[in-house]
The first five atom37 places (N, CA, C, CB, O) and aatype in JSON, in Angstrom:
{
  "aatype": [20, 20, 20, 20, 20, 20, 20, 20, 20, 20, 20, 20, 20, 20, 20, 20, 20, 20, 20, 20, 20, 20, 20, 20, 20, 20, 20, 20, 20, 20, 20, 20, 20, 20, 20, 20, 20, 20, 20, 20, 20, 20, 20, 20, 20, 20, 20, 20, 20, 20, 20, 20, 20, 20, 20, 20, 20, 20, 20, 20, 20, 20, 20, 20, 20, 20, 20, 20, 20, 20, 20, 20, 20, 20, 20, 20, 20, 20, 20, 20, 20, 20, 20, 20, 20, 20, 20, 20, 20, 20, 20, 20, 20, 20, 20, 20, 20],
  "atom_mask": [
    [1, 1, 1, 1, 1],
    [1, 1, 1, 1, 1],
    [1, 1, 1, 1, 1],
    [1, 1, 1, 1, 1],
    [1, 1, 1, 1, 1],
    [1, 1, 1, 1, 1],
    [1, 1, 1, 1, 1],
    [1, 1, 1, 1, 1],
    [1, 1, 1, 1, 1],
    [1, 1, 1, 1, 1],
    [1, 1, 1, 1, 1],
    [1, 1, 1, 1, 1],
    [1, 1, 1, 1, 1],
    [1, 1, 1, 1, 1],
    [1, 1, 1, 1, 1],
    [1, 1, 1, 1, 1],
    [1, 1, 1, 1, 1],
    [1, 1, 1, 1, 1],
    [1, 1, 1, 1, 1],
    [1, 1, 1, 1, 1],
    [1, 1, 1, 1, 1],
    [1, 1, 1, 1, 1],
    [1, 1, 1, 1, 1],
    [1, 1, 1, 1, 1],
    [1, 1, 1, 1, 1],
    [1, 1, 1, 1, 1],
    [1, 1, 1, 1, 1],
    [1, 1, 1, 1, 1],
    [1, 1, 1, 1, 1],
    [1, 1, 1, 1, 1],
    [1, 1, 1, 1, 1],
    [1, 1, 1, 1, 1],
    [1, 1, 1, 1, 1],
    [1, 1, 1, 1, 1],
    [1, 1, 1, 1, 1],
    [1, 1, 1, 1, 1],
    [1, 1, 1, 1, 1],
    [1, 1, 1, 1, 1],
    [1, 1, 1, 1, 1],
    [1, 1, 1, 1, 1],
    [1, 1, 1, 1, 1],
    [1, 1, 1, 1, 1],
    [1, 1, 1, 1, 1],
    [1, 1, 1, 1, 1],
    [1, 1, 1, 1, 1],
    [1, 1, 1, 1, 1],
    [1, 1, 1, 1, 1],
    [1, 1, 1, 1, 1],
    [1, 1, 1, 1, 1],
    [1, 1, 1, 1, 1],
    [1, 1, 1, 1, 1],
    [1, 1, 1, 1, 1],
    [1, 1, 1, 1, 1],
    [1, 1, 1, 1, 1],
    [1, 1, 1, 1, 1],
    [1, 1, 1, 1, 1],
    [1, 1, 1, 1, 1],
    [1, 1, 1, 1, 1],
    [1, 1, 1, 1, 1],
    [1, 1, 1, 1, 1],
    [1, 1, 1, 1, 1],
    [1, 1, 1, 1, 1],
    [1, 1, 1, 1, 1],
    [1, 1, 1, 1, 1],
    [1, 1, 1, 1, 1],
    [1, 1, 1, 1, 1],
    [1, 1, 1, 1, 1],
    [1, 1, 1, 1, 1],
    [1, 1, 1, 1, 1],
    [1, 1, 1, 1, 1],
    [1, 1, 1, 1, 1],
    [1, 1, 1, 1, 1],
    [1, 1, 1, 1, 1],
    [1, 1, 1, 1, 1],
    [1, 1, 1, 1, 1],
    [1, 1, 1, 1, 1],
    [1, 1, 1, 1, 1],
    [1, 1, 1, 1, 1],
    [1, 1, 1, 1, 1],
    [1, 1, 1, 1, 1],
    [1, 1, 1, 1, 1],
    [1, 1, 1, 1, 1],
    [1, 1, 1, 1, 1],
    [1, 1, 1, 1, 1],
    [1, 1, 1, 1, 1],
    [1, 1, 1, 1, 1],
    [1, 1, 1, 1, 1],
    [1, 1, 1, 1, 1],
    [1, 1, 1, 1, 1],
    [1, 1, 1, 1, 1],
    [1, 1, 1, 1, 1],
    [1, 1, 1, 1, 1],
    [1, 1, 1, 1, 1],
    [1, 1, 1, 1, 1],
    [1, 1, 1, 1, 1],
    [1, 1, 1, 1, 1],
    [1, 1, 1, 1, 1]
  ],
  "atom_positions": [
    [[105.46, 96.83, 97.18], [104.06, 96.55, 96.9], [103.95, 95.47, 95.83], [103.34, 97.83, 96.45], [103.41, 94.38, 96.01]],
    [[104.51, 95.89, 94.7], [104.88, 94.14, 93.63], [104.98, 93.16, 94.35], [106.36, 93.89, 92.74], [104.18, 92.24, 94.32]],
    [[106.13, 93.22, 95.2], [106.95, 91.85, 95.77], [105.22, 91.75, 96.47], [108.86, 92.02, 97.14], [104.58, 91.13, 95.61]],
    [[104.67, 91.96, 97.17], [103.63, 91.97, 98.3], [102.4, 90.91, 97.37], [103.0, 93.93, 98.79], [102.14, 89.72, 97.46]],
    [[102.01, 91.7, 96.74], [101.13, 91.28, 95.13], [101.55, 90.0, 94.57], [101.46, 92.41, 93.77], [100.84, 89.0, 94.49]],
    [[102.63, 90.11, 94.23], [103.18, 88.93, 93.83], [103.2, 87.18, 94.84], [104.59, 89.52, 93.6], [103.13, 85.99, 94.56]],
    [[103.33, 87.98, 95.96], [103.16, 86.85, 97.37], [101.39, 86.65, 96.95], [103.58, 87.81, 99.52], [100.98, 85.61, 96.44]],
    [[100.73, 87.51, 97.18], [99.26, 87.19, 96.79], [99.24, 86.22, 95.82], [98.48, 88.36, 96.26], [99.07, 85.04, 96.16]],
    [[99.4, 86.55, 94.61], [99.13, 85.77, 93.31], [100.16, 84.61, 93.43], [99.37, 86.72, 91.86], [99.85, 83.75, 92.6]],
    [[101.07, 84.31, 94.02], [101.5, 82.69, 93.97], [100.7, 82.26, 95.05], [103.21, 82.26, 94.21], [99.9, 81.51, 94.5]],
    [[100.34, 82.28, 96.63], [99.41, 81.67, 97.36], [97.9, 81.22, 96.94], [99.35, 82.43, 98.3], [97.14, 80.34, 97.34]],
    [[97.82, 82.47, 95.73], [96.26, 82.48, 95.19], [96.22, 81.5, 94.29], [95.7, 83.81, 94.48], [95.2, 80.84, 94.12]],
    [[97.65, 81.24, 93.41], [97.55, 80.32, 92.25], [97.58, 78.72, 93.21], [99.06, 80.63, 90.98], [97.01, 77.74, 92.75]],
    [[98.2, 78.67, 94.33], [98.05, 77.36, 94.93], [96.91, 76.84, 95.62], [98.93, 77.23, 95.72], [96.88, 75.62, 95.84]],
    [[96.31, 77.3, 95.86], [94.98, 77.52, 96.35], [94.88, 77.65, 97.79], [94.14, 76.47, 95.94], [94.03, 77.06, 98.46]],
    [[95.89, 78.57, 98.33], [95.73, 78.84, 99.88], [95.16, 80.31, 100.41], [97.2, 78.66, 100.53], [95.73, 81.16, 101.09]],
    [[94.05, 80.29, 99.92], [93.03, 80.93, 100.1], [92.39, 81.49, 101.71], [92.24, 80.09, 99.43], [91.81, 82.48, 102.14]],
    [[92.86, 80.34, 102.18], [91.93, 80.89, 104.03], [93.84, 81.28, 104.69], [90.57, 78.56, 105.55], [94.47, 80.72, 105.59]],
    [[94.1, 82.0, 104.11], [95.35, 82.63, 104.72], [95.39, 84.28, 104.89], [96.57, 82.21, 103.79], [95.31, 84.94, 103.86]],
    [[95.49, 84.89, 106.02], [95.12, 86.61, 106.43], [96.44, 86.86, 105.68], [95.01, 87.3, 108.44], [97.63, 86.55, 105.82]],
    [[95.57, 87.66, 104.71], [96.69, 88.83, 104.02], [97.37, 89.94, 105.28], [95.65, 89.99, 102.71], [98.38, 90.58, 104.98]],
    [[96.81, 90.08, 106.56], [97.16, 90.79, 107.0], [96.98, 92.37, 107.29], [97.73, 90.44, 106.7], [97.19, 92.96, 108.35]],
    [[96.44, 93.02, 105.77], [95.98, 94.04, 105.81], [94.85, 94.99, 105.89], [96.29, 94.11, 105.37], [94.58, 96.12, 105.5]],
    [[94.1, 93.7, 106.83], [93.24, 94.57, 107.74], [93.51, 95.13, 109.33], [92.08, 93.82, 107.82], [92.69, 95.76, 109.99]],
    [[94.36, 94.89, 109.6], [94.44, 95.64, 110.72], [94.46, 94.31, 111.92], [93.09, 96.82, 110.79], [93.95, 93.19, 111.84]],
    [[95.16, 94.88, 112.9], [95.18, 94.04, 114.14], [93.59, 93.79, 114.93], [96.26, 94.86, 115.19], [92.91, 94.61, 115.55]],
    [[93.35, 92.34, 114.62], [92.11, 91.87, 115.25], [91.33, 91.46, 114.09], [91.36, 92.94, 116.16], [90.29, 90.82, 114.28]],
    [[91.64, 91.69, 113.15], [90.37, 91.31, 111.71], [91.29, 90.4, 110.99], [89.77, 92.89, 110.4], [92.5, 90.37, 111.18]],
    [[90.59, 89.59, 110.1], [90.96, 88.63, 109.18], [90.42, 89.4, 107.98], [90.39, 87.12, 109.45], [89.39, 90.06, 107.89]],
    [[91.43, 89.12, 107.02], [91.43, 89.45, 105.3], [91.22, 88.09, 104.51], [93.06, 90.18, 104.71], [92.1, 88.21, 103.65]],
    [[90.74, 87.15, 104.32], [91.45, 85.59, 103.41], [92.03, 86.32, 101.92], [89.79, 84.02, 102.87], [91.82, 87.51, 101.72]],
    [[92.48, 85.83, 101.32], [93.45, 86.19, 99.79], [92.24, 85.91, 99.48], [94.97, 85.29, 98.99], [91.44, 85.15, 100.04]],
    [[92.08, 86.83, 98.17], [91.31, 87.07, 97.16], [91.96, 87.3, 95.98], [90.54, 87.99, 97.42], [93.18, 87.45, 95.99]],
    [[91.22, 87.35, 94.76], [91.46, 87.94, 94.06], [91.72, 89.55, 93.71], [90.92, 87.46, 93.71], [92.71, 89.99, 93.13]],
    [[90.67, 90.28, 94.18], [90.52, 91.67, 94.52], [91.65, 92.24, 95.22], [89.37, 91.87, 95.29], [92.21, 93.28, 94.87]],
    [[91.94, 91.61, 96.12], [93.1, 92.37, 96.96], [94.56, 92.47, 95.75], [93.56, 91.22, 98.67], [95.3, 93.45, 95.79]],
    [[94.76, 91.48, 94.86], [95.54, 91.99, 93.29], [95.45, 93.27, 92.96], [94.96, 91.35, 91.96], [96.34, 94.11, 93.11]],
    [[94.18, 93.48, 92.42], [93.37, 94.16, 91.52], [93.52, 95.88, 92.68], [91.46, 93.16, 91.25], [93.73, 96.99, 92.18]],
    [[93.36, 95.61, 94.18], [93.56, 97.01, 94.7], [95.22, 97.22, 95.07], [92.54, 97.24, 96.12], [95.73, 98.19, 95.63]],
    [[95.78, 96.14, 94.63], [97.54, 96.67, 95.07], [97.91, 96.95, 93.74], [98.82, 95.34, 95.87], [98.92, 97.64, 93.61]],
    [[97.09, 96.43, 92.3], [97.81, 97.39, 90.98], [97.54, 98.87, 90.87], [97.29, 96.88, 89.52], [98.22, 99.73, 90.29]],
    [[96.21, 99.01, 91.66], [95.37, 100.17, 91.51], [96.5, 101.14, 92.27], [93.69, 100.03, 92.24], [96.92, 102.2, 91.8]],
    [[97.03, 100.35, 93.96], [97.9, 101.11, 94.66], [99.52, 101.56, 93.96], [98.02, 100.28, 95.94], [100.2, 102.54, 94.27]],
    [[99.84, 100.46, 92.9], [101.28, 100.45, 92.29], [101.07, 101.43, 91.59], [101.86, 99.24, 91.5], [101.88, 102.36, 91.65]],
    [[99.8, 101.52, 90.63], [99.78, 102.26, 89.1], [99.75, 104.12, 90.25], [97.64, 101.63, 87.64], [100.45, 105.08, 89.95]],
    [[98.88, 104.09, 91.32], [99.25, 105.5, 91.85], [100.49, 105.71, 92.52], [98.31, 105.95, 92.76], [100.68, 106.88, 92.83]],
    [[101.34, 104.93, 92.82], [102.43, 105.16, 93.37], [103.33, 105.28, 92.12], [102.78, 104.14, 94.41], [104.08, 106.25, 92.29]],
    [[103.51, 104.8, 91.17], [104.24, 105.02, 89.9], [103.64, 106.52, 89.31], [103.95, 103.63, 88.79], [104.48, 107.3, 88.85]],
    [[102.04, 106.99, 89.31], [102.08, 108.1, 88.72], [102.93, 109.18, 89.73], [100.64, 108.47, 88.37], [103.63, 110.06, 89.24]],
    [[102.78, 108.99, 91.13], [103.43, 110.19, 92.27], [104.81, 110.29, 91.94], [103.35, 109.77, 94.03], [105.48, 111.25, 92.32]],
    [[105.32, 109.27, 91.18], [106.97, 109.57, 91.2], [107.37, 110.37, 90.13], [107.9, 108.26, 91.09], [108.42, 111.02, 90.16]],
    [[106.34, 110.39, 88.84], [106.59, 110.53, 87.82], [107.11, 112.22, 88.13], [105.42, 110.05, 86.87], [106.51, 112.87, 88.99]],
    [[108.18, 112.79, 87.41], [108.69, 114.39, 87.62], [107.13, 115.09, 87.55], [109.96, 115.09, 86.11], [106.28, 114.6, 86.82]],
    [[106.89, 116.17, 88.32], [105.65, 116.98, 87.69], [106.15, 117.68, 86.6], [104.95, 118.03, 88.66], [107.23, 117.66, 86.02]],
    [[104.79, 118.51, 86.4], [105.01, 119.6, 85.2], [105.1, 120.92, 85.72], [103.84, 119.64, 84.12], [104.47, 121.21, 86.74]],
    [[105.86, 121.8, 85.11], [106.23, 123.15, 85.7], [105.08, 123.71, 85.61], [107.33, 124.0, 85.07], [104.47, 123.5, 84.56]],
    [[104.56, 124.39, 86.43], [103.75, 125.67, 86.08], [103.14, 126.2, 87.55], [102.41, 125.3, 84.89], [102.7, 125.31, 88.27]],
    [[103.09, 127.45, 88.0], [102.33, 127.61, 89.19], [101.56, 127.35, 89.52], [102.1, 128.23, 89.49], [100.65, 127.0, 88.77]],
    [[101.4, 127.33, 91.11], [100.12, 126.82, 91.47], [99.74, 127.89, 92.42], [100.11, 125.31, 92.08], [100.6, 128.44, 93.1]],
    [[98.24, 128.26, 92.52], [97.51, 129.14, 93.44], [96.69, 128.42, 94.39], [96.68, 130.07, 92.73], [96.76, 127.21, 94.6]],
    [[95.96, 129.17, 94.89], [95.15, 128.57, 96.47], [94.33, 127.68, 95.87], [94.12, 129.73, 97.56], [94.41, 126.57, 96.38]],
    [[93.54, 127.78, 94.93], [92.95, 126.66, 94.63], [93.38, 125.53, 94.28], [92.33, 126.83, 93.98], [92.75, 124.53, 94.63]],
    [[94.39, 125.43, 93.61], [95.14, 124.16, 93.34], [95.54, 123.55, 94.81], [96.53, 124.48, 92.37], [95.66, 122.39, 95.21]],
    [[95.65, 124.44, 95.24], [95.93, 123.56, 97.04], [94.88, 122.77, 97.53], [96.08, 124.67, 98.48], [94.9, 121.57, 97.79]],
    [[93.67, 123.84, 97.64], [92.52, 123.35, 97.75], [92.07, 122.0, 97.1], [91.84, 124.27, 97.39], [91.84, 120.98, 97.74]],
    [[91.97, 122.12, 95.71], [91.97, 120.74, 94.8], [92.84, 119.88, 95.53], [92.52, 120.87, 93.19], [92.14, 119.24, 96.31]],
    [[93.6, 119.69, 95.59], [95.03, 118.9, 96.13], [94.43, 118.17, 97.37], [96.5, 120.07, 96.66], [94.25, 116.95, 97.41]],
    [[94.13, 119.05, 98.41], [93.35, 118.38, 99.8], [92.04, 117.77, 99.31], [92.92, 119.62, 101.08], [91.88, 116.57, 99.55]],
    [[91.52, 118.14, 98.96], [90.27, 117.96, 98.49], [90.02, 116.29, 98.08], [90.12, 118.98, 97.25], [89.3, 115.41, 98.55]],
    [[90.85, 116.33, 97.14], [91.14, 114.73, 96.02], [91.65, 113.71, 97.36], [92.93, 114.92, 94.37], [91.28, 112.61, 97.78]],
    [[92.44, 114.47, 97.65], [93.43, 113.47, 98.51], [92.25, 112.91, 99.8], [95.1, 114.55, 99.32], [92.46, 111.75, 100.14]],
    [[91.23, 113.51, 100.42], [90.25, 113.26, 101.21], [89.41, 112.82, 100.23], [89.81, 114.32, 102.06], [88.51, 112.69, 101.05]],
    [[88.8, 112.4, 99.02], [87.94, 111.78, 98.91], [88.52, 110.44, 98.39], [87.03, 112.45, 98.25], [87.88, 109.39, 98.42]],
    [[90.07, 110.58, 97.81], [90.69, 109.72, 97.63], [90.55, 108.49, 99.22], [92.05, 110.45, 97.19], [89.94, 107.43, 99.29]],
    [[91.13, 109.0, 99.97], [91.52, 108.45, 101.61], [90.12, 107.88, 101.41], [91.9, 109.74, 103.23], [90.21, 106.68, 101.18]],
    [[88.56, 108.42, 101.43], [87.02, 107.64, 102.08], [86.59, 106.65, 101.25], [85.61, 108.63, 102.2], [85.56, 106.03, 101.51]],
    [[87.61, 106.29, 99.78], [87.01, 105.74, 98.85], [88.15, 104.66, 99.17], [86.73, 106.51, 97.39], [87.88, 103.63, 98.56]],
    [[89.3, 104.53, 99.89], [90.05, 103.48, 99.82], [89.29, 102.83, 101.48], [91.93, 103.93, 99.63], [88.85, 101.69, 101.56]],
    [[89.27, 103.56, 102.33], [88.68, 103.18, 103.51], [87.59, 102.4, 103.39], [88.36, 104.18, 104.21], [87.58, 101.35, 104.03]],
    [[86.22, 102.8, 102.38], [85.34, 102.05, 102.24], [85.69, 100.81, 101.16], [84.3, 102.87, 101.96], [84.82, 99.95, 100.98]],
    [[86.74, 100.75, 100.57], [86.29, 99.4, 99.27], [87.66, 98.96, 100.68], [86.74, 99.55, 96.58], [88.35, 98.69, 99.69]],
    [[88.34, 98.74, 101.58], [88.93, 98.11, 102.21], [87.99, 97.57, 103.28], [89.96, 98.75, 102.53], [87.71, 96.37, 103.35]],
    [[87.5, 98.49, 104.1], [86.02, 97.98, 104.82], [85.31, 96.71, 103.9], [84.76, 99.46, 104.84], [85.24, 95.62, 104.48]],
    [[84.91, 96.78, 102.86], [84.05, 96.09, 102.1], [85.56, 94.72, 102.0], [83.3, 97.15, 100.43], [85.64, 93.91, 102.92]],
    [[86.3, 94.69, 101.16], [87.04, 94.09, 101.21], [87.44, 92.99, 102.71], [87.75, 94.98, 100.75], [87.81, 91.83, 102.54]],
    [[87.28, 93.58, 104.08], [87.15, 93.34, 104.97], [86.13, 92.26, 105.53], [87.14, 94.27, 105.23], [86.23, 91.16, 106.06]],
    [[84.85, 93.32, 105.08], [83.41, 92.24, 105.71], [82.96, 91.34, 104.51], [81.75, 93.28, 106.25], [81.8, 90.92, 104.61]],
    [[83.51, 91.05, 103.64], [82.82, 90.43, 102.56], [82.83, 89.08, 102.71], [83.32, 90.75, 101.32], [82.02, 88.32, 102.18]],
    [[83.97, 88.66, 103.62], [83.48, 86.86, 104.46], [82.21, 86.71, 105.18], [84.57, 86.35, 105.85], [81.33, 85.85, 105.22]],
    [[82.41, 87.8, 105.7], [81.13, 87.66, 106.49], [79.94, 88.06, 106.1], [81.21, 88.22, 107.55], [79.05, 87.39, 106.62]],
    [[79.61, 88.76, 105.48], [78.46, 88.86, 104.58], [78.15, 87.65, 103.53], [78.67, 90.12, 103.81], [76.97, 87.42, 103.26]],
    [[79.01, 86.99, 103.05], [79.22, 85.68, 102.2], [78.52, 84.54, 103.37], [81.17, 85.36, 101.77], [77.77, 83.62, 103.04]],
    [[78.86, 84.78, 104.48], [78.61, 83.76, 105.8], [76.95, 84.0, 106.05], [79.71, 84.29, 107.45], [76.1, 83.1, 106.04]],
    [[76.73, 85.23, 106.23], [75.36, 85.99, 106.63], [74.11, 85.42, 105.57], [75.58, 87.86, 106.43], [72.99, 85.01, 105.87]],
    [[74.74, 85.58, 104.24], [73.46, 85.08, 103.37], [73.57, 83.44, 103.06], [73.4, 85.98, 101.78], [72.96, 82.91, 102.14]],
    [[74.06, 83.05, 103.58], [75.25, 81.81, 103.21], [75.57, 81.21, 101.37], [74.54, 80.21, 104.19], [75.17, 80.44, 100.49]],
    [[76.04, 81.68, 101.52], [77.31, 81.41, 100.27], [78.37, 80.76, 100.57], [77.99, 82.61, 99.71], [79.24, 80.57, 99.72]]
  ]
}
């Protein structure tokens, strides 16, 4: 994900901007942004906390519960700022900007 980020931020520092990051999905265009940085530190800094050892202590049904819970509102909140991330050429196009 660095190495990935890092490809961002040297294309971004050259100014090749109308180039598909790719990570929208087969059939959509992404252009490099800035933002797309800013959501792969967001993705590094949670992938660095998941590795970190946990802390001992039991867990009961609710902690499971919590657990699914986060993780689904986690999943609708990356879906929508990627959506947005997605249409934001075209909304830029729509009002023209």
């Amino acid at each position: 994900m660095a190495l990935y980020a890092g490809a961002i931020a040297v294309n971004l520092w050259r100014g090749r901007r109308d180039i598909d990051c790719g990570c929208a999905g087969p059939g959509e265009s992404q252009p490099l942004r800035p933002l797309l940085l800013l959501r792969n530190a967001a993705l590094l800094g949670l992938a660095v906390l998941a590795a970190l050892p946990p802390l001992a202590r039991e867990l009961g049904a609710f902690d499971g519960f919590v657990a699914i819970a986060a993780a689904a509102v986690l999943l609708l909140l990356y879906a929508a700022a990627d959506g947005l991330l997605t249409n934001a050429p075209r909304l830029l196009k729509l009002t023209g900007r």
